[in-house]
DSSP file (Angstrom, degrees, kcal/mol; ACC not computed):
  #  RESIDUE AA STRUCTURE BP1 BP2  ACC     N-H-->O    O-->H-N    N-H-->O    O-->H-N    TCO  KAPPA ALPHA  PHI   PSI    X-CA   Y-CA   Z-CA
    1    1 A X              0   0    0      0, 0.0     2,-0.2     0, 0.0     5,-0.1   0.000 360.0 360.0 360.0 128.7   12.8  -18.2   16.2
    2    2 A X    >   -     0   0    0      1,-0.1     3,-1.8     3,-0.1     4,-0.2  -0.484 360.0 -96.6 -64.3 144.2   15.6  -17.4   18.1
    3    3 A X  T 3  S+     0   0    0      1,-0.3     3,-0.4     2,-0.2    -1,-0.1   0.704 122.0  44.6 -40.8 -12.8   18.0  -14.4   17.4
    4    4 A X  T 3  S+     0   0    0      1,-0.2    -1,-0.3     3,-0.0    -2,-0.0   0.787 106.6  56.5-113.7 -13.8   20.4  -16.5   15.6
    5    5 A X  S <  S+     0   0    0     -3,-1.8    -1,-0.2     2,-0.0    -2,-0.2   0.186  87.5 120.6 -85.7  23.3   18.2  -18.2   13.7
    6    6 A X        -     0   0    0     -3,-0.4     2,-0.4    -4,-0.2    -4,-0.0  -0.171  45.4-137.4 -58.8 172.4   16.6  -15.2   12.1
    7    7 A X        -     0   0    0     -2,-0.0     2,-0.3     2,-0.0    -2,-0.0  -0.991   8.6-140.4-164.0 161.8   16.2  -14.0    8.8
    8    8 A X        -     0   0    0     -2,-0.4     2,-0.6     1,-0.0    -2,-0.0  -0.522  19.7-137.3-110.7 135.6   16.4  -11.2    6.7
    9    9 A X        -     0   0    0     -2,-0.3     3,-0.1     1,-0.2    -1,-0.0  -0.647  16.7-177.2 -74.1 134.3   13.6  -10.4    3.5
   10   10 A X        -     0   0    0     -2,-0.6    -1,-0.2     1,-0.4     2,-0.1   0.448  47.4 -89.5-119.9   8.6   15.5   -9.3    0.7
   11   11 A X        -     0   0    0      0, 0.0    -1,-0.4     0, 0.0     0, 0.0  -0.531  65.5 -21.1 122.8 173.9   12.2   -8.7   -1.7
   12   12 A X        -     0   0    0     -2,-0.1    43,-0.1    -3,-0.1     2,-0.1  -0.112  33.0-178.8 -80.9 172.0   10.2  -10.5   -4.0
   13   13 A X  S    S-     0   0    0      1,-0.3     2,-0.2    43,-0.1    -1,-0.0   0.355  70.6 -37.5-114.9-135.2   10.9  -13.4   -5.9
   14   14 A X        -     0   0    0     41,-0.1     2,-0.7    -2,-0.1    -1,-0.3  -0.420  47.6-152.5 -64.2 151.1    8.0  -14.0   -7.7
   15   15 A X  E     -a   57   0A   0     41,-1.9    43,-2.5    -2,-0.2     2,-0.1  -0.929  26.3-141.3-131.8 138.9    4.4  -13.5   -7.0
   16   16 A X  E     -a   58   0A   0     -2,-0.7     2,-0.2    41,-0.3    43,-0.2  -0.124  12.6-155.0 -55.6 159.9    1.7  -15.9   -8.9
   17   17 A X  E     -a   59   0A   0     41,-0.9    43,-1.0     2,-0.1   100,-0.0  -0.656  13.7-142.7-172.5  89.2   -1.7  -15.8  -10.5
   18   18 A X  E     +a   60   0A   0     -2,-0.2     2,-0.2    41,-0.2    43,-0.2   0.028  29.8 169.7 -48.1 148.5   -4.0  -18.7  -11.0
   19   19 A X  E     -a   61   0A   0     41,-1.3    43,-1.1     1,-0.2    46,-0.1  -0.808  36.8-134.5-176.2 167.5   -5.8  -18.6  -14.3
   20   20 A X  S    S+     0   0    0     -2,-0.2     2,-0.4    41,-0.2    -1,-0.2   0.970  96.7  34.2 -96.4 -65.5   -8.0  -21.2  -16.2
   21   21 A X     >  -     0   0    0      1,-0.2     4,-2.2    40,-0.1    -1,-0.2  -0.827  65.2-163.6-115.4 104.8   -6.6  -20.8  -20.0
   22   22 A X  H  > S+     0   0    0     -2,-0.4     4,-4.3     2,-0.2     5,-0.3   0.983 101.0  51.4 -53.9 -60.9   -1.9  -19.9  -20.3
   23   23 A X  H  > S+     0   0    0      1,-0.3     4,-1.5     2,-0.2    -1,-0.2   0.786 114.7  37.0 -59.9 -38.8   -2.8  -19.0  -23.8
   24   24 A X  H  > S+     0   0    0      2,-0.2     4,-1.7     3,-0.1    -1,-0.3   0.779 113.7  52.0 -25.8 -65.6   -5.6  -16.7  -22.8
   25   25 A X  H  X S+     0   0    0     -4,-2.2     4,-1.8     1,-0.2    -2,-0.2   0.835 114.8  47.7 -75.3 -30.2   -4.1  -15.2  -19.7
   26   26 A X  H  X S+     0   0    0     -4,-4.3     4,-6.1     2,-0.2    -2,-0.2   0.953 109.5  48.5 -82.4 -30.3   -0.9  -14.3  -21.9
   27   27 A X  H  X S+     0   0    0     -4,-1.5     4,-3.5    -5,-0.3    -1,-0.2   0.885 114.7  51.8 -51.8 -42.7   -2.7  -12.9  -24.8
   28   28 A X  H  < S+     0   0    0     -4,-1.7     4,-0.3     1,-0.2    -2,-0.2   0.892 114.0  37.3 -80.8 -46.6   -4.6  -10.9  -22.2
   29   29 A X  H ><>S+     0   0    0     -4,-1.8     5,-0.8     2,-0.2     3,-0.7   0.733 111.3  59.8 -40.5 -44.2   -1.6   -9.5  -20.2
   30   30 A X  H ><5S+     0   0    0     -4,-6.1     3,-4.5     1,-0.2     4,-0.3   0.997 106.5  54.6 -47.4 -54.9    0.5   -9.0  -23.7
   31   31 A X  T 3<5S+     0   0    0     -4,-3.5    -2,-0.2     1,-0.3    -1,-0.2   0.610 103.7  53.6 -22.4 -39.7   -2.7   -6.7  -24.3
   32   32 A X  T < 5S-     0   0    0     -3,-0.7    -1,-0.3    -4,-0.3    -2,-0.1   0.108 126.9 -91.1 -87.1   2.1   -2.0   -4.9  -21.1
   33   33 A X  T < 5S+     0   0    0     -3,-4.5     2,-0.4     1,-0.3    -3,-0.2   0.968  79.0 147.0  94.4  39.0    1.9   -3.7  -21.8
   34   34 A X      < -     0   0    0     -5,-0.8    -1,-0.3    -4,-0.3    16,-0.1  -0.974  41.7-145.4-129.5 117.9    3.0   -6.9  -20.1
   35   35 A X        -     0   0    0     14,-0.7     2,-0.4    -2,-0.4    -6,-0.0  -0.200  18.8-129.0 -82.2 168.1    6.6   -8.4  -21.7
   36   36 A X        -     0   0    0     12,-0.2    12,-0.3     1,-0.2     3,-0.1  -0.812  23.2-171.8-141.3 106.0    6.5  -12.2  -21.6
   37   37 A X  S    S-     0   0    0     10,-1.4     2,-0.2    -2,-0.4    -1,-0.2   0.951  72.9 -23.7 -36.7 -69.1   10.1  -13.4  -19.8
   38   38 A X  E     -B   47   0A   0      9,-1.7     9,-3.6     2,-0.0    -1,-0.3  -0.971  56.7-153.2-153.0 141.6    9.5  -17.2  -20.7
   39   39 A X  E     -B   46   0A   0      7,-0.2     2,-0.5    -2,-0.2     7,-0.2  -0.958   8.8-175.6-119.6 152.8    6.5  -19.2  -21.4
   40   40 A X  E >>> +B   45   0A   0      5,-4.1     4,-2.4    -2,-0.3     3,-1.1  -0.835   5.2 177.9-134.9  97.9    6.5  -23.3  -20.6
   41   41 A X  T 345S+     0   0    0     -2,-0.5     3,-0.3     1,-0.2    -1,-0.2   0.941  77.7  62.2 -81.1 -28.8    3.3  -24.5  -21.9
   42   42 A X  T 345S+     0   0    0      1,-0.2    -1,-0.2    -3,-0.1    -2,-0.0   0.600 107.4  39.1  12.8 -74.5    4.2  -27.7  -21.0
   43   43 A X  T <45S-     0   0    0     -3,-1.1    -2,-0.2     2,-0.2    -1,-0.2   0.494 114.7-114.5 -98.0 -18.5    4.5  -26.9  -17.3
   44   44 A X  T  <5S+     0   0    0     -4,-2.4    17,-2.1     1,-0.3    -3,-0.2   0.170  77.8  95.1 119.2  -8.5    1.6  -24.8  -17.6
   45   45 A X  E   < -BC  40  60A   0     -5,-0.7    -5,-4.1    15,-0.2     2,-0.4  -0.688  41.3-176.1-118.1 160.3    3.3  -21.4  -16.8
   46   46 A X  E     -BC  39  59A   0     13,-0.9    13,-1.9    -7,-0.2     2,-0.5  -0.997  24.4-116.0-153.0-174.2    4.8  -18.5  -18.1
   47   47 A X  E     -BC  38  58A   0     -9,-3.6    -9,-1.7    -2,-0.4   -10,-1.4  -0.925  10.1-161.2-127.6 130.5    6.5  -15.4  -17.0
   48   48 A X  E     - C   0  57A   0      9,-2.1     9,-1.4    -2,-0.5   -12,-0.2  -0.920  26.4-127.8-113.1  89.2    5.5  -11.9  -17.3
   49   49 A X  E     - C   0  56A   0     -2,-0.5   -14,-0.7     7,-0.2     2,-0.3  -0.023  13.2-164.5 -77.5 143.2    8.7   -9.1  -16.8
   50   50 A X    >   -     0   0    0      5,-1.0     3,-1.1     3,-0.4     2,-0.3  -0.895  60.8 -74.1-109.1  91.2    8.1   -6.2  -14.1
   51   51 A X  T 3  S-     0   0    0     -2,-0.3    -2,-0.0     1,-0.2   -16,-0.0  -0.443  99.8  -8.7  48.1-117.2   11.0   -4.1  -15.4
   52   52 A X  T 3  S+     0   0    0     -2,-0.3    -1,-0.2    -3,-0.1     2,-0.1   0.307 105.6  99.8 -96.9   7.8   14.4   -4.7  -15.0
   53   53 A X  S <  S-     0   0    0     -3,-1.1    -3,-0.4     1,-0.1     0, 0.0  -0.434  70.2-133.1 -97.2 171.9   14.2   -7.3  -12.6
   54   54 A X  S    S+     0   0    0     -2,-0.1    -1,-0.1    -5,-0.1   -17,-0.1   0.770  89.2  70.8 -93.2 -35.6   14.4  -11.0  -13.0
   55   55 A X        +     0   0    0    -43,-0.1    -5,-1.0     1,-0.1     2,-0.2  -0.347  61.4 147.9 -71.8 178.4   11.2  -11.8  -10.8
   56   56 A X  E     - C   0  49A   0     -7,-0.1   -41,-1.9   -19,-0.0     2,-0.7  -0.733  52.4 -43.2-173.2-130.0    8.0  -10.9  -12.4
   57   57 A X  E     -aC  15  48A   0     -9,-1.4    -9,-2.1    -2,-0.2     2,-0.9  -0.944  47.6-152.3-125.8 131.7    4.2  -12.2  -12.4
   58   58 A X  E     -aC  16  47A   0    -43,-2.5   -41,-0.9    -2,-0.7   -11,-0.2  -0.833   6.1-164.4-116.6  92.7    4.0  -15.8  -12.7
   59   59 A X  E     -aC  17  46A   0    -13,-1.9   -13,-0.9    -2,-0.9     2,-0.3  -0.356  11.4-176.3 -85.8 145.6    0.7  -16.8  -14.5
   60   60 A X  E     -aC  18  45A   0    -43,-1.0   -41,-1.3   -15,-0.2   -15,-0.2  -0.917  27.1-127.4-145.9 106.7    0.5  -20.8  -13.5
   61   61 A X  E     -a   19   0A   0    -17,-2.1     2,-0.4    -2,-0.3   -41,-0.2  -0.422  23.4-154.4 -70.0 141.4   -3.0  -22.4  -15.5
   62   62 A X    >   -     0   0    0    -43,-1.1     3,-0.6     3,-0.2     2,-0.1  -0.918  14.8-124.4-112.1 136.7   -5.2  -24.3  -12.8
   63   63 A X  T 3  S+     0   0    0     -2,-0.4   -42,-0.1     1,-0.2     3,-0.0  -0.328  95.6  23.7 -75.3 167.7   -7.3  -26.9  -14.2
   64   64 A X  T 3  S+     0   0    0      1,-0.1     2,-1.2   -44,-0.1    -1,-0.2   0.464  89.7 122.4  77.5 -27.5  -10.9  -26.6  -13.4
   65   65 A X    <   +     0   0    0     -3,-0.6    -3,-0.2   -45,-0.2    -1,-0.1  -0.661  36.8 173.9-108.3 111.7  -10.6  -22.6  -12.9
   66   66 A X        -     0   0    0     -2,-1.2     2,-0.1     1,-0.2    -3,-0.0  -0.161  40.6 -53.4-116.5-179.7  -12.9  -21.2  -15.2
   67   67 A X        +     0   0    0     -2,-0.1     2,-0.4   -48,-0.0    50,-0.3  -0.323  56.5 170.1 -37.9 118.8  -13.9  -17.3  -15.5
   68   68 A X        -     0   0    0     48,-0.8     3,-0.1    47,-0.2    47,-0.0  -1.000  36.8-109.6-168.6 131.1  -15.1  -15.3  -12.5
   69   69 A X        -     0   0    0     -2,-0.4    50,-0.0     1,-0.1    48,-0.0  -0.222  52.2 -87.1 -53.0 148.3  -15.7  -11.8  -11.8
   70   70 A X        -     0   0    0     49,-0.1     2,-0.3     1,-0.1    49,-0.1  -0.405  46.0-124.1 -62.6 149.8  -13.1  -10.0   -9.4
   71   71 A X        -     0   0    0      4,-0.1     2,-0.2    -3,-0.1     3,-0.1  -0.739   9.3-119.5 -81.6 154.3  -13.6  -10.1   -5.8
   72   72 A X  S    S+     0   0    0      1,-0.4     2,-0.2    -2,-0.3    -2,-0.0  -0.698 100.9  16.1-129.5  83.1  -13.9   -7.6   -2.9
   73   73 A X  S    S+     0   0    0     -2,-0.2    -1,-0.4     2,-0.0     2,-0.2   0.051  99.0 130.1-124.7 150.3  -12.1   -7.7   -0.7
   74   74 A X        -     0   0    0     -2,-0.2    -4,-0.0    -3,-0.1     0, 0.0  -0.963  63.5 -68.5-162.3 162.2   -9.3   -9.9   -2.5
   75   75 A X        -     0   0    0     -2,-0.2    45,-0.6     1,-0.1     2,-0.4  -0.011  40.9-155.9 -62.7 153.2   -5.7   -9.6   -3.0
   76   76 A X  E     -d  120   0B   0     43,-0.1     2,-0.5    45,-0.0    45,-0.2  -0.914   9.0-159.0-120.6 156.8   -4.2   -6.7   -5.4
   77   77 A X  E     -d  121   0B   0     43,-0.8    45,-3.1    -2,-0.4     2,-0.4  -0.979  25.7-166.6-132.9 120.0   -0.8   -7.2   -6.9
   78   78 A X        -     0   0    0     -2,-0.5     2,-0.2    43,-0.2    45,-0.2  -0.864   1.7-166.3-123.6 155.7    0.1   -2.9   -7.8
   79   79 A X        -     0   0    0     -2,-0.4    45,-2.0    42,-0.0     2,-0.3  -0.543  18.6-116.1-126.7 171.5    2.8   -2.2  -10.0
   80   80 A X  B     +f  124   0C   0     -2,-0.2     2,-0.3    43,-0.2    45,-0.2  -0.932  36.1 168.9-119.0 149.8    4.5    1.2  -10.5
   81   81 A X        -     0   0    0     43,-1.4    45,-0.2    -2,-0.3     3,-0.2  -0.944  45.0-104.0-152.2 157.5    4.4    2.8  -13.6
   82   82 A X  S    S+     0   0    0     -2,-0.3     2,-0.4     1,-0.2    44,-0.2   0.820 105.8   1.7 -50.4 -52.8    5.3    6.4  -14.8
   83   83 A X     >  -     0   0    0      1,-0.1     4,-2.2    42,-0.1    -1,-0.2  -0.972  57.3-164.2-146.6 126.2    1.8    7.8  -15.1
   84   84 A X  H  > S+     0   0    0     -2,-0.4     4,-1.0     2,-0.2    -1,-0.1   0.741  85.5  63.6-103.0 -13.6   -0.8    5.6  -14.2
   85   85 A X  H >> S+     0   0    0      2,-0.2     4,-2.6     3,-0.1     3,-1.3   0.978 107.8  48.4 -40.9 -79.1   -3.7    8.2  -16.2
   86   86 A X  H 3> S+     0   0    0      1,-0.3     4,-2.1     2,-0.2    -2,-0.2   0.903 104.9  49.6 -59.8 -31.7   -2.0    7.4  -19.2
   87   87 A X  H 3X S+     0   0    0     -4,-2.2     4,-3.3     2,-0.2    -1,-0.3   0.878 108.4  58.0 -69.9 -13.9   -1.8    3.8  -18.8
   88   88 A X  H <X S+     0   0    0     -3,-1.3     4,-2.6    -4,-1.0     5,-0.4   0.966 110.5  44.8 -46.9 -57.2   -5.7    4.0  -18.1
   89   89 A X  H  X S+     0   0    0     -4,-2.6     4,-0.6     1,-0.2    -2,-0.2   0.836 114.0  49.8 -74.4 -17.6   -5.9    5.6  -21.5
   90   90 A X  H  X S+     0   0    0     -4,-2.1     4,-1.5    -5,-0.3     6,-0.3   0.962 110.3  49.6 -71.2 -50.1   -3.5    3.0  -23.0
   91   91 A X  H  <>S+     0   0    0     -4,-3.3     5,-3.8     1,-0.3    -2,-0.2   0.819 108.2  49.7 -68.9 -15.8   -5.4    0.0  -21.6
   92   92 A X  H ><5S+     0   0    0     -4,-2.6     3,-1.7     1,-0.2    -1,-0.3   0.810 106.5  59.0 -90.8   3.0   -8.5    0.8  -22.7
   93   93 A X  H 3<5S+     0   0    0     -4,-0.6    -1,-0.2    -5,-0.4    -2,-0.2   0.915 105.6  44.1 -64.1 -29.4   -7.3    1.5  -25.9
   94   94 A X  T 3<5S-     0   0    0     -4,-1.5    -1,-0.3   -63,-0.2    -2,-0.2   0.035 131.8 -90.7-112.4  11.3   -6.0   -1.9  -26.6
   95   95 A X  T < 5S+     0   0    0     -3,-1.7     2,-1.6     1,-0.3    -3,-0.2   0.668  78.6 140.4  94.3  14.2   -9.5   -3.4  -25.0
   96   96 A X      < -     0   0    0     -5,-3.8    -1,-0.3    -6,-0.3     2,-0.2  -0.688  47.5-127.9 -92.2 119.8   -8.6   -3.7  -21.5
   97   97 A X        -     0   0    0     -2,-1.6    17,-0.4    17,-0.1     2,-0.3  -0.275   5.4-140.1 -64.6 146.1  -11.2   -2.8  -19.0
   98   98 A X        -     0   0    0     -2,-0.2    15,-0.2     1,-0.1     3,-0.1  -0.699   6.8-144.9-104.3 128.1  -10.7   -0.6  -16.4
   99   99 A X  S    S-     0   0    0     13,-3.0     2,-0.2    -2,-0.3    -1,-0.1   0.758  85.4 -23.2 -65.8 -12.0  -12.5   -1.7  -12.9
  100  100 A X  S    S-     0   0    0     12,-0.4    12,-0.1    -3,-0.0     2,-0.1  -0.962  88.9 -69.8-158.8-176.0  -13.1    1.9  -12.3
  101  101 A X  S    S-     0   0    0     -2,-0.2    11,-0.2     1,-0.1     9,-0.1  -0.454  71.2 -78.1 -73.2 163.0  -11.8    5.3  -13.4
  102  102 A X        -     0   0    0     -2,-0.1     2,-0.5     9,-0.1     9,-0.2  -0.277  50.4-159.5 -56.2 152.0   -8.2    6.3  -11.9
  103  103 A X  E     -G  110   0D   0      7,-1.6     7,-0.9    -3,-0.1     5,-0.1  -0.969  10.5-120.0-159.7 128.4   -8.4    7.3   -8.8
  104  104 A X  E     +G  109   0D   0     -2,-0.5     5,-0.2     5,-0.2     2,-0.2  -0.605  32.3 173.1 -85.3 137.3   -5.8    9.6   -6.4
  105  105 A X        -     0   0    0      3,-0.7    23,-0.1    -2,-0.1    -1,-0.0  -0.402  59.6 -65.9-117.8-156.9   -4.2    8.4   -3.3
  106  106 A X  S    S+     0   0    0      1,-0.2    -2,-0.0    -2,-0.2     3,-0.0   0.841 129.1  21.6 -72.9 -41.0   -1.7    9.5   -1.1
  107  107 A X  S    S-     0   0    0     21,-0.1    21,-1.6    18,-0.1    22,-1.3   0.834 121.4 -50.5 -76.1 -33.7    1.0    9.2   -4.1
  108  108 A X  S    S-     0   0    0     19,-0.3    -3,-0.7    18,-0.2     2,-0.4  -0.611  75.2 -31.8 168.9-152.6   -0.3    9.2   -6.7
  109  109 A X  E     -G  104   0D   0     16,-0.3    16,-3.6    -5,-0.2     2,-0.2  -0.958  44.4-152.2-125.5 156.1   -3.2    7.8   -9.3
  110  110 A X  E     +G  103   0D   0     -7,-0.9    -7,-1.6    -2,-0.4     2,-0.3  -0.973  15.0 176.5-101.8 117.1   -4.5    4.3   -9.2
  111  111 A X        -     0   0    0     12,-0.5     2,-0.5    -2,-0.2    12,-0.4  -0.980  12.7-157.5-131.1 148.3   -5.9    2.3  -11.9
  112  112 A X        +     0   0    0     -2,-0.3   -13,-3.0   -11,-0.2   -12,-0.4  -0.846  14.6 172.5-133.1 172.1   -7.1   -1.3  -11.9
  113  113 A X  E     -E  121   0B   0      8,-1.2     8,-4.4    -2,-0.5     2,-0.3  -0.942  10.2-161.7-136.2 150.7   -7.7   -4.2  -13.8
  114  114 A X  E     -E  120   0B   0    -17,-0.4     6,-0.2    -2,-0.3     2,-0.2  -0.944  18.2-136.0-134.6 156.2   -8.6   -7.9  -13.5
  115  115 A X    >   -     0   0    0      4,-1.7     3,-1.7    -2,-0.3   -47,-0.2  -0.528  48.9 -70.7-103.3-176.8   -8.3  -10.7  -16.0
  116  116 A X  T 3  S+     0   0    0      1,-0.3   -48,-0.8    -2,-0.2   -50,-0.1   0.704 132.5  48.4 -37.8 -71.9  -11.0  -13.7  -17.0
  117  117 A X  T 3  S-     0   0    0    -50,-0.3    -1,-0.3   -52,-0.1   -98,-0.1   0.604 117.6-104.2 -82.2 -40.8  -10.2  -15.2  -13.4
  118  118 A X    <   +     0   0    0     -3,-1.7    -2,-0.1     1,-0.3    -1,-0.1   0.052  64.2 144.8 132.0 -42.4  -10.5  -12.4  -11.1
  119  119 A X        -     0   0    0   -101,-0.2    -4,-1.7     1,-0.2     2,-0.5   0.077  40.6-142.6 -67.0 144.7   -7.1  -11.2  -10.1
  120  120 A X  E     -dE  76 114B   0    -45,-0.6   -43,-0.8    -6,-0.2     2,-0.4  -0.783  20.4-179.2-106.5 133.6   -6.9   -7.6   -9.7
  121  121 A X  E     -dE  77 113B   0     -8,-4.4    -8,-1.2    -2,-0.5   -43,-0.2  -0.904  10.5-169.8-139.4 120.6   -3.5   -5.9  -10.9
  122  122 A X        -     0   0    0    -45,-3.1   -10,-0.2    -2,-0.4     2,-0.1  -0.574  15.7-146.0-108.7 178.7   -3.2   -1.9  -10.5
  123  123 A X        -     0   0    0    -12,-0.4   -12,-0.5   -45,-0.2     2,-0.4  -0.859  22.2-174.7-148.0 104.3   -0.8    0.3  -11.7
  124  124 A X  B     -f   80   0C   0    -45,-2.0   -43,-1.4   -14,-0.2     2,-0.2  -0.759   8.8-152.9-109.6 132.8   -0.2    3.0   -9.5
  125  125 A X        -     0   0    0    -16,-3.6   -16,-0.3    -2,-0.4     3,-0.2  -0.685  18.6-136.6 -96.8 160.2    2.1    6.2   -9.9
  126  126 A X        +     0   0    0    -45,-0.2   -18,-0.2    -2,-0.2     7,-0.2  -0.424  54.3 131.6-115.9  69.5    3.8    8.2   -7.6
  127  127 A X  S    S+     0   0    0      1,-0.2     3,-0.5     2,-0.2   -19,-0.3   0.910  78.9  51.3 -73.7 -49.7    3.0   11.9   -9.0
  128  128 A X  S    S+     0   0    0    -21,-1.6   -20,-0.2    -3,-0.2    -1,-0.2   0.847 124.1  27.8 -73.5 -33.0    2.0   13.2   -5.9
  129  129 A X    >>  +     0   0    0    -22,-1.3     3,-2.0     1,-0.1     4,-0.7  -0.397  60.4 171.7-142.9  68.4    5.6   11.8   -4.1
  130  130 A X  G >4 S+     0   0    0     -3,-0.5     3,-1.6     1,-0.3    -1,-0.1   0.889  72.6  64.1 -36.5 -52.4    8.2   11.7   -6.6
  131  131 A X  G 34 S+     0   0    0      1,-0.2    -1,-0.3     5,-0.1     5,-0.3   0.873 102.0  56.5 -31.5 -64.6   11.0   10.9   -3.9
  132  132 A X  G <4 S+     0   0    0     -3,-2.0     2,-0.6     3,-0.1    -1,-0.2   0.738  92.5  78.1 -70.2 -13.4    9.3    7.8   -3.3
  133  133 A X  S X< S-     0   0    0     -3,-1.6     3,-1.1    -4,-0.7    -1,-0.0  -0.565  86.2-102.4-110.3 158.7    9.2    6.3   -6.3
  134  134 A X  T 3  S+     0   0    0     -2,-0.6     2,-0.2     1,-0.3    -1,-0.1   0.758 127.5  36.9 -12.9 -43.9   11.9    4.1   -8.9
  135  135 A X  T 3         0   0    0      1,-0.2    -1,-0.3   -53,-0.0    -2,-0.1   0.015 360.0 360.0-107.7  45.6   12.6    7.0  -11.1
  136  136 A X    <         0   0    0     -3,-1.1    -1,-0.2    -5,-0.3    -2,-0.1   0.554 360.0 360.0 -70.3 360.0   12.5    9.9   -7.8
């Protein structure tokens, strides 16, 4: 591209998340603290709110794409959330499994999760570097 035909990112829009069963994958995300925007069963999709924002996680059923353990290495979709220890202890309360215990990075704690399909979704705090994060 040339300099005058650039362009500027201004942040997500949505990001997507194949999965075999709508009704399934939303039951399984309500389970996980996950609001549900809009569902279109119709169309095969529904929409999953990330906070205050209009995008969010945009579950889209694939025919054919049946249950499957997560992969490694494969994409991870992290969120931020206030204390990602306590949403560990929340999800397994409510039956979600956790792919491992929480686990401290350079911010914060980590914890993750996949649904029936595979997709890995963490929920990472920033504990260790409040500045950086939404609520600094």
């Amino acid at each position: 591209m040339s300099d005058d035909e650039s362009y500027e990112l201004l942040g997500f829009d949505n990001v997507l998340l194949p999965v075999g069963d709508l009704g399934e994958a939303v039951e399984f995300y309500s389970r996980a603290g996950f609001a549900v925007a809009f569902r279109l069963d119709e169309a095969g999709i529904a929409l999953l709110k990330v906070g205050g924002e209009t995008p969010g996680v945009l579950l889209r059923a694939e025919e054919a794409f049946g249950p499957r353990p997560p992969l490694w290495p494969s994409p991870r979709l992290w969120l931020e959330v206030p204390d990602a220890r306590a949403a560990a202890r929340e999800l397994a309360a409510a039956g979600i499994a956790l792919l491992d215990e929480p686990f401290a990075g350079a911010t914060g704690w980590t914890v993750e999760i996949a649904d029936p399909w595979g997709n890995v979704v963490g929920l990472t705090d920033y504990a260790k570097r409040p500045e950086l994060g939404r609520r600094s």
